[in-house]
N, C-alpha and C positions, 0 to 999 in steps of 0.2 A: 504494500500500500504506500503510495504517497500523495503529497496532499498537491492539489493543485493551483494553490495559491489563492483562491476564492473563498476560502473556509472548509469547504466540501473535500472528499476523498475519495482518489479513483484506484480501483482495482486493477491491475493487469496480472494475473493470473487468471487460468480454467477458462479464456475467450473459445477455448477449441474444442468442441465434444471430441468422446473419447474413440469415436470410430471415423472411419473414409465420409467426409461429405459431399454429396454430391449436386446439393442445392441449396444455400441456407442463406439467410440473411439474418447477421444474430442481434442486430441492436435497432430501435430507432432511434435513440439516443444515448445518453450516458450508460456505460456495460454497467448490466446487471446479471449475477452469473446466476439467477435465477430465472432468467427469459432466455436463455440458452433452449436453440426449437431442438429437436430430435433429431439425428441424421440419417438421413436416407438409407436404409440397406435393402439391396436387394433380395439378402437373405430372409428378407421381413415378408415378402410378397411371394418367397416360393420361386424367383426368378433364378434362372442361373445367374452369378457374376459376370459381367464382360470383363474382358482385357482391357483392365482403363488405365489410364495413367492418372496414380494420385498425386492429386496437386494442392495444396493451400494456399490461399489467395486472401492478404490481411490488408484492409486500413486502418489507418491511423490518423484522424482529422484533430489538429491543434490546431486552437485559436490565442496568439500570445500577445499577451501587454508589453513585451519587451518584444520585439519584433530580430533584432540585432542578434540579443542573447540566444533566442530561440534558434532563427539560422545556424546557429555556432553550435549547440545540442545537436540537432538534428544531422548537419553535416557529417560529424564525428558519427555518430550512430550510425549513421548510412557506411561508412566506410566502413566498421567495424561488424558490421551485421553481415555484410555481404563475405567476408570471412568467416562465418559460420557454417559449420556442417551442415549441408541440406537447401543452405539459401539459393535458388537459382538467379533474385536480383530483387533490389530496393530499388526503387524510384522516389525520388524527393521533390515535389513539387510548392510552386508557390502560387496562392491564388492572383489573380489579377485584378477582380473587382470587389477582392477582402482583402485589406493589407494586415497583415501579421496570421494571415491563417496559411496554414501549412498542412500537404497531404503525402503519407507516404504510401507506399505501393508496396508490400512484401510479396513473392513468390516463394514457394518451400516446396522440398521434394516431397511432403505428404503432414500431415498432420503430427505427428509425432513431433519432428525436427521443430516445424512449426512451436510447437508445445514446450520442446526441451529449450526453446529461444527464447522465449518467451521465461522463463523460470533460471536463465543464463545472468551473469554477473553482467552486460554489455546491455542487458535491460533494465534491470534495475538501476543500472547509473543513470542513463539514462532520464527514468522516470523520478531519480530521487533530483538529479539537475533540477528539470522543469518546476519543481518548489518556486512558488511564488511568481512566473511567470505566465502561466498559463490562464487565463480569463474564464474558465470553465475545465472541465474535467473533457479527457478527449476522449471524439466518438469511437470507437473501437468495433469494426466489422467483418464478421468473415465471409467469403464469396465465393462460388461454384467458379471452373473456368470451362462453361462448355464449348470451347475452341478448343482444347487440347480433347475432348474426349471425343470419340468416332460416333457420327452421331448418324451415321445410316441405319 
């Protein structure tokens, strides 16, 4: 847990259910590990598994008061994330029509690695930095990529 500067405290642990997602949207707003939906198995329906390729697909929506600091967080994170076991790529974006809000992009070889990231020393700094700069607690989402899955 750390706080994000507003009073309030945001969670980054448990965003990942514990199996292959195959469709999910986990938040509408600030993560609640308690609105975490169900993930999709096929083993739920009787289906056979396809040969899918598992992928985890995360954002991260900050909106900061310090706009400067926050860039300076975020950069570092990006470079050091993308060094992680499993990362296939971060993307760090800035908005254009919100200035100090910031989007990051994770891809992971599967939910696990995703998971084990997420619970790694490279996050927590991370989210212990953003202490007092952050204007709200960040949106935190997980997302299907059905581009990579064979969808004939």
């Amino acid at each position: 847990m750390a706080s994000n500067g507003g009073g309030g405290r945001f969670d980054i642990d448990g965003t990942v259910p514990q199996a292959t997602v195959r469709s999910a949207v986990v938040s509408d707003g600030p993560h609640q590990p308690s609105s975490l939906p169900e993930p999709l198995d096929d083993h739920a329906t009787g289906d056979a598994p396809a040969a899918e390729i598992e992928l985890a697909i995360v954002t991260m929506r900050f909106d900061a008061a310090d706009p400067g600091a926050m860039l300076a967080i975020l950069s570092k994170y990006v470079v050091l994330t993308r060094m992680q076991p499993g990362c296939r790529n971060v993307d760090l974006c800035a908005s254009v029509t919100r200035p100090g809000r910031y989007l990051l992009i994770q891809k992971w070889d599967s939910a696990a690695t995703q998971r084990a990231h997420f619970d790694s020393a490279v996050m927590v700094e991370m989210a212990q930095a953003c202490a007092g700069i952050l204007t709200a607690a960040p949106d935190i989402d997980l997302w299907d990529g059905p581009s990579a899955h064979d969808l004939a």
